[in-house]
LUMTI-468849 format. One record per residue (C-alpha): x, y, z; residue in one letter; residue number from 1. Coordinates in Angstrom, 2 decimals, decimal comma. Each point is the difference from the previous one (the first is absolute). Example, Ala and Ser with C-alpha at 12.3 -4.5 7.8 and 13.67 -1.06 7.14 Angstrom:
[[12,30; -4,50; 7,80]; a; 1]
[[1,37; 3,44; -0,66]; s; 2]
This chain:
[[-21,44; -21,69; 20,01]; x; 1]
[[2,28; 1,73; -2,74]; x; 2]
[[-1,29; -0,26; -3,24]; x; 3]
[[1,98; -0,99; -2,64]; x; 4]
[[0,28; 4,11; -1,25]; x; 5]
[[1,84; 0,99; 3,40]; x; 6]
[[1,70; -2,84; 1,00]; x; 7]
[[3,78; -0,02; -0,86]; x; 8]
[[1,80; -2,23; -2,42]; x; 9]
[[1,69; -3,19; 0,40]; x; 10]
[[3,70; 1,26; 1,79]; x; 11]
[[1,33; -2,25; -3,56]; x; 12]
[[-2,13; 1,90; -2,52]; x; 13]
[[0,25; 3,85; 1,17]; x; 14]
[[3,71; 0,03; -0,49]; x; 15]
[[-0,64; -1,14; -3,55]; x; 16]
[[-2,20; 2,77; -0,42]; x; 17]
[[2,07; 2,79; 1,38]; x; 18]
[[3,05; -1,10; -2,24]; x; 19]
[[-2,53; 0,28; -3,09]; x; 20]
[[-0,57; 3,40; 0,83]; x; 21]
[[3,43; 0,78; 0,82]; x; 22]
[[1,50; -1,50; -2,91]; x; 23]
[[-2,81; 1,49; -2,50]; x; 24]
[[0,25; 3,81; 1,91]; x; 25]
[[3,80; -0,50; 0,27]; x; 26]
[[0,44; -0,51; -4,49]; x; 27]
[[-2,63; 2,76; -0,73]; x; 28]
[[2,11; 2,38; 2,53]; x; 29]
[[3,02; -0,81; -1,29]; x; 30]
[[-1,51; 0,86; -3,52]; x; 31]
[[-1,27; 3,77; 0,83]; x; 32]
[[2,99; 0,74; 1,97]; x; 33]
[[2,84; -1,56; -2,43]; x; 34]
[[-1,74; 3,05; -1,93]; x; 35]
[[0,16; 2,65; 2,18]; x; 36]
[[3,75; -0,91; 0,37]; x; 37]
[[0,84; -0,18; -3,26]; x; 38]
[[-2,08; 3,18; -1,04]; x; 39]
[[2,38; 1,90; 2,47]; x; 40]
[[3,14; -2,18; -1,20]; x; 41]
[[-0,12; -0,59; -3,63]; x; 42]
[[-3,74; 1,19; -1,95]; x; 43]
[[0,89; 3,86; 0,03]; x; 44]
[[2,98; -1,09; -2,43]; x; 45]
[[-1,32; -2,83; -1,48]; x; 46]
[[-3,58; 1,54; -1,14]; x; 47]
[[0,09; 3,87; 0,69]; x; 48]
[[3,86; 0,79; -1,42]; x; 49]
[[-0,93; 3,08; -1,25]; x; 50]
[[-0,44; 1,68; 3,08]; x; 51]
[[1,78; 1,34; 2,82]; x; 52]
[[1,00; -2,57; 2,50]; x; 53]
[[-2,29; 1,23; 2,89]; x; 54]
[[-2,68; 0,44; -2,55]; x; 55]
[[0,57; -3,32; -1,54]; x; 56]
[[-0,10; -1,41; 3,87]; x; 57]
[[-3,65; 1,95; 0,52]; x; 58]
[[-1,01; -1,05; -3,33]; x; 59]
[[1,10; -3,46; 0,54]; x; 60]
[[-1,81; -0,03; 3,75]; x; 61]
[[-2,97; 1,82; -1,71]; x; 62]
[[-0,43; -3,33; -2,03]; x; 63]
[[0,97; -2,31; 3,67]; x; 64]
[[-3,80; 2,28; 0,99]; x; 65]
[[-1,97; -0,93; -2,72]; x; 66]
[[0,26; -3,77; 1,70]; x; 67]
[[-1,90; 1,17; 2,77]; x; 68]
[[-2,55; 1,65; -2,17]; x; 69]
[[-1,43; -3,03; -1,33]; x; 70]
[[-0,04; -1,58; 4,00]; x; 71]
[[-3,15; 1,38; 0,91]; x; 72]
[[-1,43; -1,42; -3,23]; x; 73]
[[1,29; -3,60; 0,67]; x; 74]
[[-1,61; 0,68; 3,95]; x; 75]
[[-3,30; 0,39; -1,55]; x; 76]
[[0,23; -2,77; -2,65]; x; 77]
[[1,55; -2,87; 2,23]; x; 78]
[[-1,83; 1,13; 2,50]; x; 79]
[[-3,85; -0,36; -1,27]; x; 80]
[[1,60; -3,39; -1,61]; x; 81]
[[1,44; -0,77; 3,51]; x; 82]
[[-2,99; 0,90; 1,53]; x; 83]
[[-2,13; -2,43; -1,87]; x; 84]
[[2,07; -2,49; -1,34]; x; 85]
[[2,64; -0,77; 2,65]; x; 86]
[[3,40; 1,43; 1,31]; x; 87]
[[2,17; -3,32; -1,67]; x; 88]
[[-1,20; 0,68; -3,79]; x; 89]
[[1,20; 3,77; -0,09]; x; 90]
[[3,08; -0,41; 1,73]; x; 91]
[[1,13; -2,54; -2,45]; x; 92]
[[-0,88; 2,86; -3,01]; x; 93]
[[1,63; 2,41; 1,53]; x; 94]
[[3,15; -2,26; 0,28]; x; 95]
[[0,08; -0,16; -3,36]; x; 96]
[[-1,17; 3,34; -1,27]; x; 97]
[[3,27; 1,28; 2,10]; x; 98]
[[2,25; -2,73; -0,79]; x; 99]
[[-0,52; 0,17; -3,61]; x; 100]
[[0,19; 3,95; -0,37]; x; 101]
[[3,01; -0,26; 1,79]; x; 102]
[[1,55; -2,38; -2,13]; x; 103]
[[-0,66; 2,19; -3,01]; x; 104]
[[1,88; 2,68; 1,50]; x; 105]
[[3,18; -1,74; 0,03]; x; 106]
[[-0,50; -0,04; -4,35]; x; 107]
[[-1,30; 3,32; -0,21]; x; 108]
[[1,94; 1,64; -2,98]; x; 109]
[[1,36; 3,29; 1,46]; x; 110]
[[0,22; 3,66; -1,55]; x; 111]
[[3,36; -0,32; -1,82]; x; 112]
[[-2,13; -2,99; -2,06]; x; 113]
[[-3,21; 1,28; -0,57]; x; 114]
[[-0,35; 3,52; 0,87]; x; 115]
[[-3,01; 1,35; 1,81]; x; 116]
[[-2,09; -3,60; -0,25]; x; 117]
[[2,17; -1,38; 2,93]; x; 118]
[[-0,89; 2,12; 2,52]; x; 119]
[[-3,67; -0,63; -0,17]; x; 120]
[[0,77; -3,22; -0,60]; x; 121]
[[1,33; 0,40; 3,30]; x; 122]
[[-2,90; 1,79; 1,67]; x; 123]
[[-2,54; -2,49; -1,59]; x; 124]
[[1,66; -3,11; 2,07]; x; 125]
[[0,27; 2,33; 2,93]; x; 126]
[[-3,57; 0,44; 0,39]; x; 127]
[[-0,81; -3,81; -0,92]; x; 128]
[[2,33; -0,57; 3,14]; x; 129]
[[-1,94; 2,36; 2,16]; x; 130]
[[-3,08; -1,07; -0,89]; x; 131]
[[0,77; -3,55; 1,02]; x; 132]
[[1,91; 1,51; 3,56]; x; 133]
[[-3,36; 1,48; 0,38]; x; 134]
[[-1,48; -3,18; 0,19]; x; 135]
[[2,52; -2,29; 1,75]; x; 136]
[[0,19; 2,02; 3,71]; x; 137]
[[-3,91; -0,59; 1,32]; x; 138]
[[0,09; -3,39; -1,29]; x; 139]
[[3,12; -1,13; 1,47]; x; 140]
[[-0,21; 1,52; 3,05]; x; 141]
[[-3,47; -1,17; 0,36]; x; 142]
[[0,49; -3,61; -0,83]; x; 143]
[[2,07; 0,19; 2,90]; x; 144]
[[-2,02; 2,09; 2,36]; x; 145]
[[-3,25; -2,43; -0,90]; x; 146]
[[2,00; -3,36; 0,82]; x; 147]
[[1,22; 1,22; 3,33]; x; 148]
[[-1,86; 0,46; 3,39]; x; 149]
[[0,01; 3,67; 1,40]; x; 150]
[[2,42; -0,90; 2,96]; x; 151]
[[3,22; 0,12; -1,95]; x; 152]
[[-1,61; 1,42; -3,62]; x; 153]
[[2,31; 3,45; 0,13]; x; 154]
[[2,64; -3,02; 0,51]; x; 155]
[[-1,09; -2,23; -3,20]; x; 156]
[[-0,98; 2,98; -1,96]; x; 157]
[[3,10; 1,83; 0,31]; x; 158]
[[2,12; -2,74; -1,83]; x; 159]
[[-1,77; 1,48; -3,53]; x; 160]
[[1,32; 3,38; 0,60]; x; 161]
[[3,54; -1,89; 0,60]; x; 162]
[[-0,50; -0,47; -3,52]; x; 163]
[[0,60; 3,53; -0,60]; x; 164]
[[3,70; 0,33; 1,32]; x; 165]
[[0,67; -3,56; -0,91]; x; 166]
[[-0,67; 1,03; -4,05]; x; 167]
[[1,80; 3,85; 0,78]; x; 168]
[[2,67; -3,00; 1,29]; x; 169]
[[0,35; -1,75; -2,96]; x; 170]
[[-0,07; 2,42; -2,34]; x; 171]
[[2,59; 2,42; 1,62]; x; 172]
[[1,92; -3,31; 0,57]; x; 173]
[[-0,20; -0,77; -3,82]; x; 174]
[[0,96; 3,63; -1,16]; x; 175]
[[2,79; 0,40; 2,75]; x; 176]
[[1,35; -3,13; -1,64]; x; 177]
[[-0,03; 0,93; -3,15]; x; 178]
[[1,68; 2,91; 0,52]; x; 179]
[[2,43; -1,20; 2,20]; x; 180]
[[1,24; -2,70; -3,01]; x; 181]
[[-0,69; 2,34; -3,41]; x; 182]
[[0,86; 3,21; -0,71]; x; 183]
[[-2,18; 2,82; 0,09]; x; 184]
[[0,55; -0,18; -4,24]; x; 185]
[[-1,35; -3,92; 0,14]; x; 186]
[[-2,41; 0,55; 2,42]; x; 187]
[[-1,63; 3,29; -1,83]; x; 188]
[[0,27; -2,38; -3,53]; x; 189]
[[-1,82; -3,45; 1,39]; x; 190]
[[1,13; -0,76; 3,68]; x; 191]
[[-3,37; 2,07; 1,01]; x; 192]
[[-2,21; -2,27; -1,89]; x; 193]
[[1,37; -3,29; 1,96]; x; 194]
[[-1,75; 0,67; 3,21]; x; 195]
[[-3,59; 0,46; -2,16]; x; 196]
[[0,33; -2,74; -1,74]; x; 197]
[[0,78; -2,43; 2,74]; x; 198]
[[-3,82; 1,01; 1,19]; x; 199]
[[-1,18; -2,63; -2,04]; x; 200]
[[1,95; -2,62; 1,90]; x; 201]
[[-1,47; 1,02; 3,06]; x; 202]
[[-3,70; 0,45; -1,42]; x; 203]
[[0,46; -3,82; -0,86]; x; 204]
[[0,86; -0,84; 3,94]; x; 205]
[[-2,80; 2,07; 1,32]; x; 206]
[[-3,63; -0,73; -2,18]; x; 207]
[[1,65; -4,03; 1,14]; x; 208]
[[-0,19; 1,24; 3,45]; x; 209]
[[-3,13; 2,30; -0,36]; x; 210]
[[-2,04; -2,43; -1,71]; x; 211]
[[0,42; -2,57; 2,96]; x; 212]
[[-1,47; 1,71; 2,46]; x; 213]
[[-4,10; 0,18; 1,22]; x; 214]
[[-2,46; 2,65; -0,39]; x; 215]
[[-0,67; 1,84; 3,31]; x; 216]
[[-2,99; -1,62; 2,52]; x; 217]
[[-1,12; 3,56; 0,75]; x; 218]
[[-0,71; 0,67; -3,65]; x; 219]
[[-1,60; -3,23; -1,00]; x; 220]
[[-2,20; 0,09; 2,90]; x; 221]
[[-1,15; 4,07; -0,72]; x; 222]
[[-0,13; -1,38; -3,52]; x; 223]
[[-2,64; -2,74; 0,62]; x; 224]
[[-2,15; 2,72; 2,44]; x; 225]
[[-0,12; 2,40; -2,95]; x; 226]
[[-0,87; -2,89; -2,44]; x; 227]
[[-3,03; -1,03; 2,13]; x; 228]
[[-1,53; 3,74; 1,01]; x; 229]
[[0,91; 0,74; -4,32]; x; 230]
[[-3,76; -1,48; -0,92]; x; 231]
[[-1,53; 2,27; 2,34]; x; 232]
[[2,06; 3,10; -0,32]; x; 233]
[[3,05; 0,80; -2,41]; x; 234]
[[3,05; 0,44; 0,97]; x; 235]
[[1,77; 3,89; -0,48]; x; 236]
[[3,15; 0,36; -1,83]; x; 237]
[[2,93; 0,09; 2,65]; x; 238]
[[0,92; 2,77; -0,72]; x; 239]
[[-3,44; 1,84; 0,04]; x; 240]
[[-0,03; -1,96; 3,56]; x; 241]
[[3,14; 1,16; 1,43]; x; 242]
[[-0,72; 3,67; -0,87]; x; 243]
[[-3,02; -0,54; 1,89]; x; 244]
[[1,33; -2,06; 3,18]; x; 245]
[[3,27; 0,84; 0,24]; x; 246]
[[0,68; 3,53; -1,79]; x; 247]
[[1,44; 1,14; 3,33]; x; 248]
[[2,27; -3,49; 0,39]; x; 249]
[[0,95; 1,02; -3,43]; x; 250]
[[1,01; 3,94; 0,98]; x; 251]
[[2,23; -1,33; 3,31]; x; 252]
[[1,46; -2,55; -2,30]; x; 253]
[[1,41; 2,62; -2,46]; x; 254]
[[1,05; 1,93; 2,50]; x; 255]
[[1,73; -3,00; 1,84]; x; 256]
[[2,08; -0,29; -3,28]; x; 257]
[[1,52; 3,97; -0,21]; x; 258]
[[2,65; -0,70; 1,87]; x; 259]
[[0,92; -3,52; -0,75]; x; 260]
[[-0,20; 0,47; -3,48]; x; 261]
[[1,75; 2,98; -0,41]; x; 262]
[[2,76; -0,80; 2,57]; x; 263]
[[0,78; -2,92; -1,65]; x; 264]
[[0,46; 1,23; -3,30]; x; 265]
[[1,92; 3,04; 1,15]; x; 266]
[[2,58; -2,75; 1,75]; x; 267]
[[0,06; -2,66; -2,25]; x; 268]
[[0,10; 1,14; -3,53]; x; 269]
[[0,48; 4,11; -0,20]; x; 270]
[[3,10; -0,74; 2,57]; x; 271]
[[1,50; -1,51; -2,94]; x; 272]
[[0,04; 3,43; -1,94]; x; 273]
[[0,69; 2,19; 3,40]; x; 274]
[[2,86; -2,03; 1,54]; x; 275]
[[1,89; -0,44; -3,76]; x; 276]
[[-1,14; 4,15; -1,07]; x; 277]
[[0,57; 1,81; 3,09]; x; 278]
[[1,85; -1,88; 2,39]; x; 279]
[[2,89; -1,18; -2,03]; x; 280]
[[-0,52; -3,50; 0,75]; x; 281]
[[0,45; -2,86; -3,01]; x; 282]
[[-3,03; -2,11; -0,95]; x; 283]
[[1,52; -3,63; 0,88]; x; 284]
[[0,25; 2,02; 3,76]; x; 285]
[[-3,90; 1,02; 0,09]; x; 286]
[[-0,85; -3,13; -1,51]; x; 287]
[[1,90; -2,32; 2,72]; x; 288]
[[-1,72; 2,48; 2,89]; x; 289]
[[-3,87; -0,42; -1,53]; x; 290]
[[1,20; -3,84; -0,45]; x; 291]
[[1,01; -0,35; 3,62]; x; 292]
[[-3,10; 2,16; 1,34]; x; 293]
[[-2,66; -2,06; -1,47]; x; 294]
[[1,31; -3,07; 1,63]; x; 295]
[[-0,50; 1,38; 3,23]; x; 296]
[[-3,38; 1,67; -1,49]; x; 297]
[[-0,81; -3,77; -0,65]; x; 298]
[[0,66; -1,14; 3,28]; x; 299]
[[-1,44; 2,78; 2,20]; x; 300]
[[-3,79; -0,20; -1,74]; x; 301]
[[-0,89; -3,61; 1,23]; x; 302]
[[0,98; 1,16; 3,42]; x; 303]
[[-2,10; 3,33; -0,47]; x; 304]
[[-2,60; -2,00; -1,08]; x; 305]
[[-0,12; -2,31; 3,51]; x; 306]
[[0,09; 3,37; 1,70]; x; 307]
[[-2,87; 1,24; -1,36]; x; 308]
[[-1,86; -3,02; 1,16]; x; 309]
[[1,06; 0,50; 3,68]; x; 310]
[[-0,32; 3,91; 0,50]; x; 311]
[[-2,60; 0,74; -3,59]; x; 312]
[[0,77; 1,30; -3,54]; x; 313]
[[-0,70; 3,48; 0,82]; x; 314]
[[2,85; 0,63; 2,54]; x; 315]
[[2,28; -1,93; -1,90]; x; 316]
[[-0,69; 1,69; -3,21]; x; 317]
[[0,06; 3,85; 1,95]; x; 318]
[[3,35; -1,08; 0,90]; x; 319]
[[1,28; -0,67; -3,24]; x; 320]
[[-1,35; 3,51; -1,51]; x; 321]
[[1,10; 2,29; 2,47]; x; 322]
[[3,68; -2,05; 0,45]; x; 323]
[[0,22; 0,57; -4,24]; x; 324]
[[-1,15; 3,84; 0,34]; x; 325]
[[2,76; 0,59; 2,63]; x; 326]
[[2,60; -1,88; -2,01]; x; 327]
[[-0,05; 2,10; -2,55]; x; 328]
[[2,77; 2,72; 0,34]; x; 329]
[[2,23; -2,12; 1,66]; x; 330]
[[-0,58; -2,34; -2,88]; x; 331]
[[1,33; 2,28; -2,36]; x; 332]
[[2,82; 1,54; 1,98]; x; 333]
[[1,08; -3,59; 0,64]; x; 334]
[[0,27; -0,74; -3,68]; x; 335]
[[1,45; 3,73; -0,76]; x; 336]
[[3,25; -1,45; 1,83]; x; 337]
[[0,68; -2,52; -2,92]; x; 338]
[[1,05; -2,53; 2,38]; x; 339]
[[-1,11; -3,51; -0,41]; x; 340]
[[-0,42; -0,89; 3,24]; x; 341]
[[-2,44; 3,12; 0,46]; x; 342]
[[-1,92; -0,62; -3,59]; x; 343]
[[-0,75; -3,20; 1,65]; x; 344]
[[-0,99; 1,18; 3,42]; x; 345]
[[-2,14; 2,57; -1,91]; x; 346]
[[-1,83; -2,61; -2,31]; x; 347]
[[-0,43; -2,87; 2,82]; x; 348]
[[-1,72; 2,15; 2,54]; x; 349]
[[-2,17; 1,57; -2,57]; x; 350]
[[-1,14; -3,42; -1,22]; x; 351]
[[-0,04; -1,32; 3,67]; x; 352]
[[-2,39; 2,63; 1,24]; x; 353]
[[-2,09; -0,92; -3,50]; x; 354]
[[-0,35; -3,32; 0,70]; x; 355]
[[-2,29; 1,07; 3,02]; x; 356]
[[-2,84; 1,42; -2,39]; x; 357]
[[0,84; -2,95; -2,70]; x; 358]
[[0,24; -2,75; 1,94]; x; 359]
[[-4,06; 0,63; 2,26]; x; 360]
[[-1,35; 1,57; -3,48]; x; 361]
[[-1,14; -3,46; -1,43]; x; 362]
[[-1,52; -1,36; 3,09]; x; 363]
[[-0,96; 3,94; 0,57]; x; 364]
[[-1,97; 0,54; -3,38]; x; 365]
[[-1,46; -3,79; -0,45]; x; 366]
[[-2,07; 0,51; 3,53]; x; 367]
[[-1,50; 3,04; -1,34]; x; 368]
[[-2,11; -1,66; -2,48]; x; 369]
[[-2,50; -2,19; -0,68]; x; 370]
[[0,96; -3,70; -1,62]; x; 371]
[[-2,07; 0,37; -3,32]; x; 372]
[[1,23; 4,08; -0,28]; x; 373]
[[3,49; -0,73; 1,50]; x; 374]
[[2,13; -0,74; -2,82]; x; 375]
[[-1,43; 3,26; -2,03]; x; 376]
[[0,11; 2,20; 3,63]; x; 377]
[[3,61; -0,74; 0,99]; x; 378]
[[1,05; 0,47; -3,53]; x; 379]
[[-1,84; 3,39; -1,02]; x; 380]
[[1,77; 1,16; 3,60]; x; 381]
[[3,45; -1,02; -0,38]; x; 382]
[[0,04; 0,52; -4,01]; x; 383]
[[-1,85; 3,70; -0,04]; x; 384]
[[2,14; 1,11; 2,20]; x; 385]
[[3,26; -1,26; -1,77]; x; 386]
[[-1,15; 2,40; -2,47]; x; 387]
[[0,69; 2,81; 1,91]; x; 388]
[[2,43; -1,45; 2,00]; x; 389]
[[2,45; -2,51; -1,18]; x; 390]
[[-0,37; 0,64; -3,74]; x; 391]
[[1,60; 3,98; 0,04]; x; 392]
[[2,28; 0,04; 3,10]; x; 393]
[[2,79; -0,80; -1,96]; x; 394]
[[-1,20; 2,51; -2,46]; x; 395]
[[-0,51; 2,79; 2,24]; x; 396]
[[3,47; -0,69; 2,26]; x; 397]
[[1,92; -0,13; -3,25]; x; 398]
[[-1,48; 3,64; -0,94]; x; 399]
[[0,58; 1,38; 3,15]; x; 400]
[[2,92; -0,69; 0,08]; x; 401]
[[0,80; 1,76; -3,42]; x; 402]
[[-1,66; 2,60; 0,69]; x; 403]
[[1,14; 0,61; 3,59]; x; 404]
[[3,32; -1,75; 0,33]; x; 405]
[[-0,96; -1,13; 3,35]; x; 406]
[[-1,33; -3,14; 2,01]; x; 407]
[[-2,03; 2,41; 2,43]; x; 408]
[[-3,24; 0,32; -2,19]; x; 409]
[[0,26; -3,86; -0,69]; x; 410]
[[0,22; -0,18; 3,73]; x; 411]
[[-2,73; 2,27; 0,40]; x; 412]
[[-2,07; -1,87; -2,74]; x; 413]
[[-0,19; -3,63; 1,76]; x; 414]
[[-0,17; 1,60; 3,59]; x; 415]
[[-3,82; 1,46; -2,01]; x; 416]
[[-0,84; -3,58; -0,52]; x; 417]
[[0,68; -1,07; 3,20]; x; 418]
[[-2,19; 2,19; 1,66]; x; 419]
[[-2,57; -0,97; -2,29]; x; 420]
[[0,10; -3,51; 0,73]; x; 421]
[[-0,05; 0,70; 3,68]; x; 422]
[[-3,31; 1,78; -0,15]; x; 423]
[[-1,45; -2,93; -2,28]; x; 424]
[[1,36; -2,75; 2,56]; x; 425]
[[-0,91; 1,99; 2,99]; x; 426]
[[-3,87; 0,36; -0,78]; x; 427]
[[-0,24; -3,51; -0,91]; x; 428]
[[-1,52; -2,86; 1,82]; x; 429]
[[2,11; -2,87; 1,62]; x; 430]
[[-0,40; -3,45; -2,30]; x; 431]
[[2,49; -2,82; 1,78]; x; 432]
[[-3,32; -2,02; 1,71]; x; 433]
[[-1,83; 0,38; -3,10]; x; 434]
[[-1,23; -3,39; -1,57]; x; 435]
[[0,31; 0,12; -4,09]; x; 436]
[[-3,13; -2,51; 0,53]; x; 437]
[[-1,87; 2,30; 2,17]; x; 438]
[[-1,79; 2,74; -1,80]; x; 439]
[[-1,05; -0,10; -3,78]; x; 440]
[[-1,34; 3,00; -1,33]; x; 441]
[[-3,81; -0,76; -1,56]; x; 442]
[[-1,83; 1,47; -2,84]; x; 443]
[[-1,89; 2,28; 2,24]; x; 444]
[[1,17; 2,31; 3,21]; x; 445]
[[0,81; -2,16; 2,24]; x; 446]
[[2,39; -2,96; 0,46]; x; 447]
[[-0,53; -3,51; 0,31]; x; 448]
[[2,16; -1,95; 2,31]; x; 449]
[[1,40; -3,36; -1,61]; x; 450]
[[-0,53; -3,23; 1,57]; x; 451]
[[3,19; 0,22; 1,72]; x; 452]
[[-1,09; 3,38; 1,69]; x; 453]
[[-3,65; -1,20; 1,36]; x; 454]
[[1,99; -3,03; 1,19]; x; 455]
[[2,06; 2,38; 2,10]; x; 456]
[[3,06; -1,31; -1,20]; x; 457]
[[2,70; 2,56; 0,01]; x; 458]
């Protein structure tokens, strides 16, 4: 027999708990990237005037970095908390945490006002919303993961990372509104600070949706083990237990994200500056093609997702990071021909060929650790590496291309992290058949197999 741990969730209540994840990942996504598009639309003038409009644009994406600076910070926080408290709690916080820095953007007084003050008034909120992105990823992906069974998890698990697209959706959708219906002197004046301020409106909808939902099985049962082996032994930190378990989980999951990370930063948000700087083409255009591209992003990761439960994560996720590497140049010569039709092309294959390392990644990452070091594990992999990832490749593509005048190094420079990920996805071990319920990591050197596992229950 199944014990209640493994066994999957009434069909009624694991929908219910996939749209709470969606909803909450899809509002703290559309948060961080309504940033990144406005810091290459709008912040250079608006808080860096002084400077010279590339400059402004680096310092401007220098400040879109400092969000995922504070993301391995939230990863360890919400993580121990996770860890020991429960998935639901933190994921609630981190709604909020996001929602509300977010919301203070859209009043943010900007340099013309108050001089100096408003740019780290700027950088402050930034790194209140990273810190809370930081947190939000594990825990919605593994509320998810820890509700499903492992035949269709990559399936179930994927529909979180949906939430990624589904916020770069909205808030391209928002700003490509905007700037369809104001001028570009009404939209640099207060048309930017609409789509900010409507996060509060959608914070509302999703801690009503979030709070609704369970705690996961897997964790309450891991939860009452630990409780009852506490009096004889204590129980290590999870971190201090996933450095000491899973430090090598932890390398092949920062590895894993190179080439996601970077690839989608380099075609979602920098794109904005290349198309508009060096290919002559108007922002409403390369707006409209990243708005059309996620909504096939969105729709390709769920079916990703159910591949990687028939054929494994690995090969689906190898797929995805060598199809990105080779992309690359034509990528760029695509966009070079400032035709909409090819900007689109160029931006929908790229995000296509992510969607194969997003969509496998949560299922991927959640069967790598143990249930009371999972929530820490997945997040110190996935948020380290956005570090060195994710949080300069806007940075670094916007500098080589002022100091080169060419796409080829910025070609060059996500083909690197492709190969990268390749190596860290090639050495690791196959995880589709693994049970969440199967192996928890004990005090000592060796595991101890939950009830589900000595029951033979798979």
């Amino acid at each position: 027999m199944s014990s209640p741990a493994s066994a999957p969730p009434a069909p009624s209540n694991l929908p219910r708990i996939v749209a709470a994840s969606l909803i909450g990942t899809t509002i703290e996504w559309y948060d961080f990237f309504l940033y990144g598009s406005a810091a290459a639309l709008v912040f250079n003038k608006l808080f860096f005037p002084d400077s010279d409009p590339l400059v402004g644009t680096l310092l401007s994406f220098l400040t879109y970095a400092v969000g995922f600076a504070a993301r391995p910070l939230g990863a360890l926080v919400f993580g121990h908390y996770g860890d020991r408290l429960g998935r639901k709690k933190l994921l609630v916080l981190s709604l909020l945490l996001m929602g509300g820095a977010t919301f203070a953007i859209g009043l943010l007084p900007t340099h013309a006002t108050v001089g100096s003050a408003a740019p780290v008034l700027l950088t402050t909120l930034r790194l209140v919303q990273g810190f809370a992105l930081g947190g939000e990823w594990g825990g919605a992906v593994l509320l998810v993961s820890e509700h499903g069974d492992a035949r269709r998890r990559g399936f179930w698990a994927a529909w979180p990372q949906t939430g990624a697209p589904a916020g770069q959706l909205l808030a391209t959708g928002v700003l490509s509104l905007l700037t369809a219906v104001l001028s570009d002197d009404a939209f640099g004046t207060w048309g930017w600070r609409i789509p900010f301020l409507l996060s509060g409106v959608l914070v509302i909808v999703g801690l009503w949706i979030r709070l609704s939902v369970d705690e996961s099985p897997v964790f309450k049962e891991a939860l009452q083990r630990a409780e009852s082996r506490r009096a004889e032994k204590p129980e290590k930190l999870p971190l201090v237990s996933v450095l000491r378990h899973h430090w090598k989980d932890v390398l092949v999951a920062m590895g894993a994200r190179m080439a996601e990370n970077i690839s989608y930063y380099v075609i979602t948000a920098f794109i904005l500056v290349y198309a508009t700087t060096s290919a002559g083409v108007s922002k409403q255009t390369a707006l409209n093609a990243v708005l059309v591209a996620s909504a096939v992003h969105f729709a390709v990761i769920p079916a990703w997702g159910a591949l990687s439960d028939r054929v494994g994560r690995r090969p689906v996720y190898l797929l995805g990071a060598a199809g990105v590497g080779l992309w690359m140049f034509p990528f760029f010569r695509l966009i070079d021909t400032g035709s909409f039709g090819y900007l689109l092309l160029a931006v929908t294959v790229g995000l296509v060929l992510h969607g194969a390392m997003y969509a496998p990644q949560a299922a991927f990452f959640a069967e790598m650790f143990a249930t009371r070091m999972r929530y820490s594990g997945a997040s110190i992999g996935a948020q380290f590496a956005s570090v060195a990832a994710g949080a300069p490749a806007p940075l670094i593509a916007t500098a080589l291309l002022s100091d080169y005048g060419s796409s080829t190094p910025i070609a060059l420079y996500v083909i690197a992290a492709a190969v990268l990920t390749l190596i860290a996805v090639g050495v690791a071990k196959e995880t589709r058949h693994r049970d969440l319920a199967e192996v928890e990591a004990g005090d000592d050197d060796h595991a101890e197999a939950s009830p589900a596992a000595k029951a033979g229950t798979v």
